[in-house]
C-alpha positions as CSV (number, residue, x, y, z in Angstrom):
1,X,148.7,87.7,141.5
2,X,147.9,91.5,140.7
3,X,148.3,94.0,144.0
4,X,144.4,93.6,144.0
5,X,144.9,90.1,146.0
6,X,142.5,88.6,143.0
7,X,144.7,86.0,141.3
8,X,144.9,86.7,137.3
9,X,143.7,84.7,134.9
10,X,146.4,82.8,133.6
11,X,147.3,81.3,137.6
12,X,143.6,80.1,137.9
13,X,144.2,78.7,134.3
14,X,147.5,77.0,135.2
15,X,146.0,75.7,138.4
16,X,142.7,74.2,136.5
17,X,145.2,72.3,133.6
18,X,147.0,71.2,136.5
19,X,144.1,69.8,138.8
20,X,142.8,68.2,135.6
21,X,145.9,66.5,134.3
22,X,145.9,64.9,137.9
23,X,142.2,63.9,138.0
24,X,142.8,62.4,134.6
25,X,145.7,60.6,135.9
26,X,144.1,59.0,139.1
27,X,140.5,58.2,137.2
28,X,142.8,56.5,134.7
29,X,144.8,54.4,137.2
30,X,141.8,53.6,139.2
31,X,139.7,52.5,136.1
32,X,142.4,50.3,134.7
33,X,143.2,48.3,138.5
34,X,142.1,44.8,137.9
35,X,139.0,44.0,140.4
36,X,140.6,40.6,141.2
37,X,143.6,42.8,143.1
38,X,141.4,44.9,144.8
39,X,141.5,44.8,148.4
40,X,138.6,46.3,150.5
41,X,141.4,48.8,152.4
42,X,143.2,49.7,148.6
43,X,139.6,50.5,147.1
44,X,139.2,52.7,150.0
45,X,142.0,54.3,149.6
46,X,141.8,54.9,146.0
47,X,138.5,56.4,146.5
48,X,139.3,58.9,148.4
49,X,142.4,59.9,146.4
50,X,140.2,60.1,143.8
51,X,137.9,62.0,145.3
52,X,140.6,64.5,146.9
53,X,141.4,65.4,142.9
54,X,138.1,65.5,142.2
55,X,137.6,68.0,144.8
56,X,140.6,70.2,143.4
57,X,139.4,69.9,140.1
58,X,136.2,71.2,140.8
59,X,137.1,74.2,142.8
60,X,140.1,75.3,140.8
61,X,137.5,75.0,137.3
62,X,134.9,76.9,139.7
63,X,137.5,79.6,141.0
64,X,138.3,80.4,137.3
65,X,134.9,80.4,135.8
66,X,133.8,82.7,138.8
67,X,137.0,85.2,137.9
68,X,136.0,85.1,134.2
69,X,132.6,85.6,134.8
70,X,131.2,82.7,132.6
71,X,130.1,80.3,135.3
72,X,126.3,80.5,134.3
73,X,127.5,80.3,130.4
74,X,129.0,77.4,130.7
75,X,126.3,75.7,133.2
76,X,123.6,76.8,130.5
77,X,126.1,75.2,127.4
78,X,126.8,71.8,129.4
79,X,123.0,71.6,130.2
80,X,122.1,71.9,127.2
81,X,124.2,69.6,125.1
82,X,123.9,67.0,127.4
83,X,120.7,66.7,129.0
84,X,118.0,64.8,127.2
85,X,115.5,67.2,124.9
């Protein structure tokens, strides 16, 4: 982190790869359980394992885009190319 106390850009980076490699991971592993195993409790839990990463995910992706200053770029881009025209 620079003596500023704002982390740099290559920490927010490393913490965004690594929220997404583990929101990949558990969407991956949730997606693939075979419903015929799934207990009400164990589809609980996953959930909100999944949805911890999500959370991560999404702040760590927002902390960076905020540093960077491209936050409404990249809204404007992804709105674009995936909303119906």
């Amino acid at each position: 982190m620079p003596q500023s106390g704002v982390p740099d850009c290559r920490a927010l980076e490393s913490e965004l790869i690594g929220a997404a490699l583990r929101y990949v991971a558990l969407a991956d592993w949730f997606e693939a359980r075979p419903m015929a195993h799934h207990r009400r409790d164990g589809e609980r839990e996953a959930m909100d394992a999944f949805n911890v990463v999500e959370a991560e995910l999404r702040r760590a992706g927002a902390r960076l885009l905020r540093r960077l200053g491209h936050r409404e770029l990249v809204l404007e881009q992804v709105l674009s190319e995936t909303l119906p025209r």
